[in-house]
C-alpha beads as a LAMMPS data file, in Angstrom:
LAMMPS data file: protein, C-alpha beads

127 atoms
126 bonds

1 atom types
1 bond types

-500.0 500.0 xlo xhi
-500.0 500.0 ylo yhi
-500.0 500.0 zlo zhi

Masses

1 110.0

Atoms # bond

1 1 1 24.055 229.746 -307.795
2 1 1 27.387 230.554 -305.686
3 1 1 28.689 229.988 -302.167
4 1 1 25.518 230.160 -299.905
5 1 1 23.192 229.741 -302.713
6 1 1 24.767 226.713 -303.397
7 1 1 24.503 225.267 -299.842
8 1 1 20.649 226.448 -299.441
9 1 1 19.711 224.677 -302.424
10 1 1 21.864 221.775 -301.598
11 1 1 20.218 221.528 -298.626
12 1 1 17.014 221.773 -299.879
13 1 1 17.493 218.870 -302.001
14 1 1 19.316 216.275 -298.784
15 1 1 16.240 217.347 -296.641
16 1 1 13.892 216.154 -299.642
17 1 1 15.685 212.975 -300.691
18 1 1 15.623 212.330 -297.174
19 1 1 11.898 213.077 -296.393
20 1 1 10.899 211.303 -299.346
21 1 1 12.769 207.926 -297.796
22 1 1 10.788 207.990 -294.896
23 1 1 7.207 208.541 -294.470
24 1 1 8.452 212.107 -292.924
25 1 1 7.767 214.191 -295.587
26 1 1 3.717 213.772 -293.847
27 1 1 4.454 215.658 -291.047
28 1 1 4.080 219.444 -290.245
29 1 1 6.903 220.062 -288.613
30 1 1 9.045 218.544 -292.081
31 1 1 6.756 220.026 -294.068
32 1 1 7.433 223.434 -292.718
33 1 1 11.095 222.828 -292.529
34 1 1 11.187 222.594 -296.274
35 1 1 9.251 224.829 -297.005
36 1 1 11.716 227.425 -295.594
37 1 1 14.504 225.730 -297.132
38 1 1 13.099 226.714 -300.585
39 1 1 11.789 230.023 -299.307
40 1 1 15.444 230.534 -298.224
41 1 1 16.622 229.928 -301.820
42 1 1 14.355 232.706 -303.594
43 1 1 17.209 235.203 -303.562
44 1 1 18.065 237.061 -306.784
45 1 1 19.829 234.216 -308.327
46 1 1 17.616 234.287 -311.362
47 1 1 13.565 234.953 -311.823
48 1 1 13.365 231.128 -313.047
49 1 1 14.502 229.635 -309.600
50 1 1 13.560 232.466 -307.718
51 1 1 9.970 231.847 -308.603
52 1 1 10.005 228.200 -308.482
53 1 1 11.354 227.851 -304.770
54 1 1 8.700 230.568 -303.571
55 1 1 5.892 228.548 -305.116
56 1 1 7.865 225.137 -303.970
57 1 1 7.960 227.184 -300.501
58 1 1 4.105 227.627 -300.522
59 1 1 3.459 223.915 -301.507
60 1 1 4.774 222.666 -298.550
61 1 1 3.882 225.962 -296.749
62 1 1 0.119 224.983 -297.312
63 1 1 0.333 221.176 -296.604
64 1 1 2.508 221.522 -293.452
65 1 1 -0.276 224.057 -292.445
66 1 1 -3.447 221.721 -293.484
67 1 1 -1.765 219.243 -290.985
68 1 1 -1.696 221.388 -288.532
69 1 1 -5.566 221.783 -288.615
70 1 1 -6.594 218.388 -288.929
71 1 1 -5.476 214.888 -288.221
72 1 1 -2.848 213.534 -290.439
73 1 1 -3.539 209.905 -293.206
74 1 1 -1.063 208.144 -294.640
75 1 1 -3.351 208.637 -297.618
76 1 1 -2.195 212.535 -297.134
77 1 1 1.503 211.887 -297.659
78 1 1 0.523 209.223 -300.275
79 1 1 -1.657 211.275 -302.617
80 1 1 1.630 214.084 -302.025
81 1 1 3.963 212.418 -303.353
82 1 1 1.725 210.124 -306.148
83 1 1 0.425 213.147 -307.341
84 1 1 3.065 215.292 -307.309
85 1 1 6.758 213.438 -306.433
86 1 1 8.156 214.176 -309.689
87 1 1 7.136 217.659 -309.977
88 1 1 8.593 218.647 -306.328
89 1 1 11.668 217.045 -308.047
90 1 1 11.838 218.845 -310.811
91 1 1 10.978 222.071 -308.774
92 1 1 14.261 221.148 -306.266
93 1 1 16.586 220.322 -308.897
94 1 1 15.704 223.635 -311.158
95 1 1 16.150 225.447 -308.036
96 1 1 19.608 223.880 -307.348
97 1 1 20.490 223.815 -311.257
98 1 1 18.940 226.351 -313.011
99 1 1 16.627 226.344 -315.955
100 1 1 14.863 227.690 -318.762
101 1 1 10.952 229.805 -318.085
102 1 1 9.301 227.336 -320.210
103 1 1 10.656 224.096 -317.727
104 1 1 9.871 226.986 -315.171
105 1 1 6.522 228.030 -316.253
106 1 1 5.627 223.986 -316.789
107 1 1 6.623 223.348 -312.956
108 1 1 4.755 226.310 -311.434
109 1 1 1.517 224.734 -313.255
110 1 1 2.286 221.651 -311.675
111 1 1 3.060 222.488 -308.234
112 1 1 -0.341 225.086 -308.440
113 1 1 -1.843 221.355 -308.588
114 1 1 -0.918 220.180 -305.458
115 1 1 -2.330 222.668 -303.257
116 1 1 -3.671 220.785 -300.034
117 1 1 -7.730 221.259 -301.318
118 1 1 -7.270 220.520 -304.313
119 1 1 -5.155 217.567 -304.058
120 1 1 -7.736 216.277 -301.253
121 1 1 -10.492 216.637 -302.924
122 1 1 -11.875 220.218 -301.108
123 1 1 -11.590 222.574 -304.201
124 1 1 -13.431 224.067 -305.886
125 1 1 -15.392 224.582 -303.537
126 1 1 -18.963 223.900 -303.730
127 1 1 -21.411 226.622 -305.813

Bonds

1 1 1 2
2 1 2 3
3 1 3 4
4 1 4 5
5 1 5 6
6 1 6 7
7 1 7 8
8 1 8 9
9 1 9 10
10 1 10 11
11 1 11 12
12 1 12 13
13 1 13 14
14 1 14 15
15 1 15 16
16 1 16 17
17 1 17 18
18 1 18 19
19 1 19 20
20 1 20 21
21 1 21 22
22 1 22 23
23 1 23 24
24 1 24 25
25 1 25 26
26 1 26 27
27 1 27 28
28 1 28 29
29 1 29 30
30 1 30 31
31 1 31 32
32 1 32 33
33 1 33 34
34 1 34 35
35 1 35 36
36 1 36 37
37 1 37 38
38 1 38 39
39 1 39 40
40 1 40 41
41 1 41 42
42 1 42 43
43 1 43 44
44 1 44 45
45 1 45 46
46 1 46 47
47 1 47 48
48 1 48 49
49 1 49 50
50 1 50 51
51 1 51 52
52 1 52 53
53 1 53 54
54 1 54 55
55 1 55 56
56 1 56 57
57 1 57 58
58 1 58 59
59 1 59 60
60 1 60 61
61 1 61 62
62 1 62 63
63 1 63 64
64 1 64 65
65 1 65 66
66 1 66 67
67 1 67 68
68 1 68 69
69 1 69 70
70 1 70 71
71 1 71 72
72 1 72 73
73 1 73 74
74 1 74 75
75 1 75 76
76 1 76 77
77 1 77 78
78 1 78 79
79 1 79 80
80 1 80 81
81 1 81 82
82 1 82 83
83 1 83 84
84 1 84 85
85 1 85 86
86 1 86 87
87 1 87 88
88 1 88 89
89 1 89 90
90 1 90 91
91 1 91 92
92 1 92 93
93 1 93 94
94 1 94 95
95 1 95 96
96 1 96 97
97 1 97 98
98 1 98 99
99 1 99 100
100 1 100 101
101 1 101 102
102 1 102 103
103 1 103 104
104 1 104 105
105 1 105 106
106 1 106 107
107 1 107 108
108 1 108 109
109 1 109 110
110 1 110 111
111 1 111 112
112 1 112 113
113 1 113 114
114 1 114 115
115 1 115 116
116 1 116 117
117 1 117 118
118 1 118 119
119 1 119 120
120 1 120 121
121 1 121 122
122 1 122 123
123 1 123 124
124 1 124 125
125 1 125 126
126 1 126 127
């Protein structure tokens, strides 16, 4: 990544570090802010990161909207990051560093885990 790139995925990564210090990284409003941080650094760089940050970008997309619609736990910022801390990690820093499609591939699968209903306990849903 160059010039702009650089300073989207940069701050990408101070606005997670810094979410993840404070019990921020529950609310909407956060949620939503890095969500378009990542969704700002899908932009031709290379397929690997591009897809990474737009499925990063839906992550927190989906959780900052499931708060929205219902009243906020601790347990819902808990079971985010237990579950999934290291793998919205490893999504940031592939999107700031670059990486191979298998680490890639491997994230994507990870991050498709944390969607808001499944990590709550709401998918699948009920036959």
């Amino acid at each position: 990544m160059r010039g702009s790139a650089e300073s989207r995925a940069a701050r990408l990564r101070q606005c997670f570090e810094e979410a993840k210090k404070t019990a921020g990284i529950g609310g909407a409003d956060l949620l939503q802010r890095l969500s378009d941080l990542a969704s700002a650094c899908v932009d031709g760089t290379t397929n690997t990161q591009d897809a990474v940050a737009f499925v990063l970008s839906e992550i927190f997309r989906q959780h900052a909207e499931d708060r929205d619609e219902r009243p906020v736990t601790t347990d819902d910022t808990y079971h985010l990051l237990a579950s999934g801390e290291e793998h919205l990690s490893e999504a940031v820093n592939l999107i700031e560093k670059g990486g191979n499609s298998e680490d890639a591939t491997r994230i994507i699968a990870a991050l498709a885990r944390l969607i808001p209903k499944r990590l709550h306990g709401r998918w699948p849903p009920e036959i």
